[in-house]
N, C-alpha and C positions, 0 to 999 in steps of 0.2 A: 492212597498209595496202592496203586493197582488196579482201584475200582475201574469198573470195564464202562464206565460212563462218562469217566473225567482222564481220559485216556486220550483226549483229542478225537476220537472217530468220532463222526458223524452219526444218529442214529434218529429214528421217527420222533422222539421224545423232544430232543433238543432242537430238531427243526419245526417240530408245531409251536413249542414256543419262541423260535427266532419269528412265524409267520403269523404269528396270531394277533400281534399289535398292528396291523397293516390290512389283515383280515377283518380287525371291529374297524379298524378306521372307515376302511369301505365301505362296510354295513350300515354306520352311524351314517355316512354321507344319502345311503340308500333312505334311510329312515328321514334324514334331513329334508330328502326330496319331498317324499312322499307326505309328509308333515307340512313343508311348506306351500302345502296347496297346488301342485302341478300334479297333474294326474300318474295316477299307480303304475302307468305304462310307461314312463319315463322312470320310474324308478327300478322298474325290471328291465329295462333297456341297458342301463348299468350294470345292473348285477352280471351278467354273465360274462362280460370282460375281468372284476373284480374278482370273479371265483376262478376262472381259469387263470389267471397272473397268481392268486395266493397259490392255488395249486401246482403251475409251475416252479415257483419259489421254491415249496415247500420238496419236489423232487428234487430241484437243485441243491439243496441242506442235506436231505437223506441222504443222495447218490455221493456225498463228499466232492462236488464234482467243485466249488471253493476251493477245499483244501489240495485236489488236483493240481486247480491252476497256481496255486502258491508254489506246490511244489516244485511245478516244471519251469516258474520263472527262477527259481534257486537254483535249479540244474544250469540253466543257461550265465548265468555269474562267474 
């Protein structure tokens, strides 16, 4: 009742954990690579797509820019 975290805003906390399951996914996939025998270089070829997508995500959760577009499709109803 009022706490300023379950208020609906958006904030860094609750977007690391909306980002973080999709984050080890990717990482496990990197590790998959590299475990299954194709070379290191194919596994960092990956990575930097992986880290810029969880990254971006993870702006898109902080900046509310979600609950933005919620709101503006309720305006138009």
């Amino acid at each position: 009742m009022g706490n300023s975290e379950d208020d609906g805003k958006p904030n860094r906390k609750r977007a690391a954990l909306a980002v973080l399951p999709f984050l080890a996914l990717g990482l496990a996939s990197v590790a998959f690579v590299v475990l299954w025998g194709l070379k290191p270089i194919m596994g960092l070829a990956v990575l930097p797509p992986i880290l810029f997508v969880s990254a971006l995500a993870w702006v898109a959760f902080r900046g509310g820019f979600i609950n933005s577009r919620l709101d503006d499709r309720d305006d138009v109803a």
